[in-house]
N, C-alpha and C positions, 0 to 999 in steps of 0.2 A: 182497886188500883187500875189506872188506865194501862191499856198495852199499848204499843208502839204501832202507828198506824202505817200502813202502805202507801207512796206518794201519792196515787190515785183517788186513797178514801179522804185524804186532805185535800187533793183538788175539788173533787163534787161536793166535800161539804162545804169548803168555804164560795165555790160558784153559786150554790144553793143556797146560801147567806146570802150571797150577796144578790140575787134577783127576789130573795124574803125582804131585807129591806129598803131595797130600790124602792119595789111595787108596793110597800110598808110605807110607803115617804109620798111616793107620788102613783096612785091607783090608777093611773090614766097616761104614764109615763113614756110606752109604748108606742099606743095609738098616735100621740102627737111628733113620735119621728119614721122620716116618711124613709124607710129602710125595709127593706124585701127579706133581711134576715128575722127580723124582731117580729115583722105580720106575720111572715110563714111558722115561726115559734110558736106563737097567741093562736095561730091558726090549727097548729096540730094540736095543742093542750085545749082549746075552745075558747076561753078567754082569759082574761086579764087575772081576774078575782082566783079560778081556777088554777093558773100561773103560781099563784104567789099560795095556795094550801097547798100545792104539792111541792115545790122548792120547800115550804116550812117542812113539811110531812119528811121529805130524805134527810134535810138537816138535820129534825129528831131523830130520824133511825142511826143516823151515823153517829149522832153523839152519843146516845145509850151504845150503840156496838163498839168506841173504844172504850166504854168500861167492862166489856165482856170475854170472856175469854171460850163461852162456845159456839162451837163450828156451826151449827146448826144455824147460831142469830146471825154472827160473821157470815154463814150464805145469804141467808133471806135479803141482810141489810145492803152486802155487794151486789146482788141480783137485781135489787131494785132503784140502786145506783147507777148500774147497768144500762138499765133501761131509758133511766132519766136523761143519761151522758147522752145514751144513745139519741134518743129522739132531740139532745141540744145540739149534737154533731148532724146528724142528718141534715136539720133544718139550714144550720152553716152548710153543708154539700150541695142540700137542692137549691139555695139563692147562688152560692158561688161555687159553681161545678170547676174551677179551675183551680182553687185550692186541694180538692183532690190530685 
């Protein structure tokens, strides 16, 4: 039975959908807009291809973690949600320091 997800783990999974099939649609979709947010992103994760297996990779973990109900997977699967927000937020902070 699924459990009832936390607004957070809806946001990173469907952000993670949605740069899975962007970069699913158009593998080069990136590189052709000339925006300091999207290079510095490609730039932290290393490229494009790379981009789009680990957006796949959290989308899976989140969606096996709402059919789960132990703590142990629910950490793993937020921690590595975590991380992923994290380095999407950063990359938004280092191109545009004024939204902080």
């Amino acid at each position: 039975m699924i459990r009832k997800p936390a607004a957070i783990e809806i946001v990173i999974f469907f952000y993670a959908l949605y740069v899975t099939f962007t970069l699913a649609l158009e593998p080069s979709l990136f590189s052709k807009i000339d925006n300091d947010v999207y290079k510095g992103y490609v730039n932290l994760l290393g490229s494009q291809s790379s981009l789009l297996h680990i957006s796949l990779s959290v989308a899976i973990f989140y969606l096996i973690g709402f059919f789960t109900k132990r703590p142990i997977l629910k950490l793993a699967v937020n921690t590595i949600g975590f991380f992923y927000f994290g380095i999407v937020t950063s990359s938004f902070l280092l191109n545009y320091p004024n939204l902080g």
